[in-house]
C-alpha positions as CSV (number, residue, x, y, z in Angstrom):
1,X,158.7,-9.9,117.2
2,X,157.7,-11.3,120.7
3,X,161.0,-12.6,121.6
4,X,163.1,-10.4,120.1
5,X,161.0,-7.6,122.3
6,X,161.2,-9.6,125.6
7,X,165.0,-9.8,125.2
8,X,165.1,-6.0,125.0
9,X,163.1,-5.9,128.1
10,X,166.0,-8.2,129.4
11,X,167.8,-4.4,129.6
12,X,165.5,-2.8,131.7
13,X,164.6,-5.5,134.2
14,X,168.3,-6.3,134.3
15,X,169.2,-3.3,135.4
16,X,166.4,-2.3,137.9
17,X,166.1,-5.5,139.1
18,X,170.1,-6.0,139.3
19,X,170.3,-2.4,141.6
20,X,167.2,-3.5,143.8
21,X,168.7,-7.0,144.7
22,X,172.4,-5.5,144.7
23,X,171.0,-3.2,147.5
24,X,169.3,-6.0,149.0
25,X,172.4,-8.2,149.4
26,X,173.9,-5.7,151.4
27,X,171.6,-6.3,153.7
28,X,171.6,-9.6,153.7
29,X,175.5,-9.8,154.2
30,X,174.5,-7.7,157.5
31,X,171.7,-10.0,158.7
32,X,174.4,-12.9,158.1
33,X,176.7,-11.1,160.5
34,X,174.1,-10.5,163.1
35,X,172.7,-14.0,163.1
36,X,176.0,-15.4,163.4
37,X,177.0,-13.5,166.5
38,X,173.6,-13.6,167.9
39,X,173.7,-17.5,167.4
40,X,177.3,-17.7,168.6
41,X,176.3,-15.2,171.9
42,X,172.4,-16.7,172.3
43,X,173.3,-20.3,171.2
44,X,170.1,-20.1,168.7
45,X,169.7,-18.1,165.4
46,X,166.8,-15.6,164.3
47,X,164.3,-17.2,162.5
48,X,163.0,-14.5,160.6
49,X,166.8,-13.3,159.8
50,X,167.3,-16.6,157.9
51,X,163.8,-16.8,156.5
52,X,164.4,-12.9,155.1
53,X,167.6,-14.0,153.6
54,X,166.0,-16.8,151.8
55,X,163.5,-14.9,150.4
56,X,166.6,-13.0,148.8
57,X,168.1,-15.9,147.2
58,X,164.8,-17.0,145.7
59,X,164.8,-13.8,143.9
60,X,168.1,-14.0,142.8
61,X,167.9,-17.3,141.3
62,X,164.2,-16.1,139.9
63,X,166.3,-12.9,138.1
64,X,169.1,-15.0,136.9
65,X,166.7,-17.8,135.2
66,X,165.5,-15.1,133.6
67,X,168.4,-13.2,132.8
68,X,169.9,-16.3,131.1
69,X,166.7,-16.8,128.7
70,X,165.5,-20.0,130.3
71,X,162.0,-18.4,131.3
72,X,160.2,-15.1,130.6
73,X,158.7,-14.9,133.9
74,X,159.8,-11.7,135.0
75,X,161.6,-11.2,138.1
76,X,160.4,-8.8,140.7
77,X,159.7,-6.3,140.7
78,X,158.0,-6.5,137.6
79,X,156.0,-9.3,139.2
80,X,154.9,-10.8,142.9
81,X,157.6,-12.1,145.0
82,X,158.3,-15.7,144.1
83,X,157.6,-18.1,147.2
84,X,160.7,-19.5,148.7
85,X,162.4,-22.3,146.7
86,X,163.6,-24.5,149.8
87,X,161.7,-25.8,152.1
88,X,164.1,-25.3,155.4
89,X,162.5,-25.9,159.0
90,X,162.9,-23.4,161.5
């Protein structure tokens, strides 16, 4: 009964989850615009633009492991924001 309950939770975090990092993306596509023309103006990017945006894809490859029944560690929001996966230097 355990699984077959966690894939009907699959529903609900897929589609809360889905709207909250669809919104997200958006913003992301508009940080990538702004730290490309600030690097291409300033000759440097912003750190914290980048950072921010990785966050984002950490949680989009968190959701879709789960989404695709590999783990049933929920995906925020139903849990804490996974650390970043890569380790990039600023």
């Amino acid at each position: 009964m355990g699984e077959r309950l966690e894939a009907l939770m699959r529903i609900i975090v897929g589609i809360v989850t889905g709207i909250i990092l669809g919104v997200w993306k958006i913003l992301i596509d508009l940080f990538f615009i702004i730290n490309f023309i600030w690097t291409l103006i300033a000759g440097k990017r912003i750190a914290e633009l980048a950072t921010l945006s990785e966050t984002w894809n950490t949680q989009w490859y968190t959701y879709k492991r789960y989404m695709i029944f590999l783990t049933n560690e929920r995906p925020f929001p139903f849990t804490n924001l996974t650390p970043n996966i890569s380790k990039f230097k600023r």
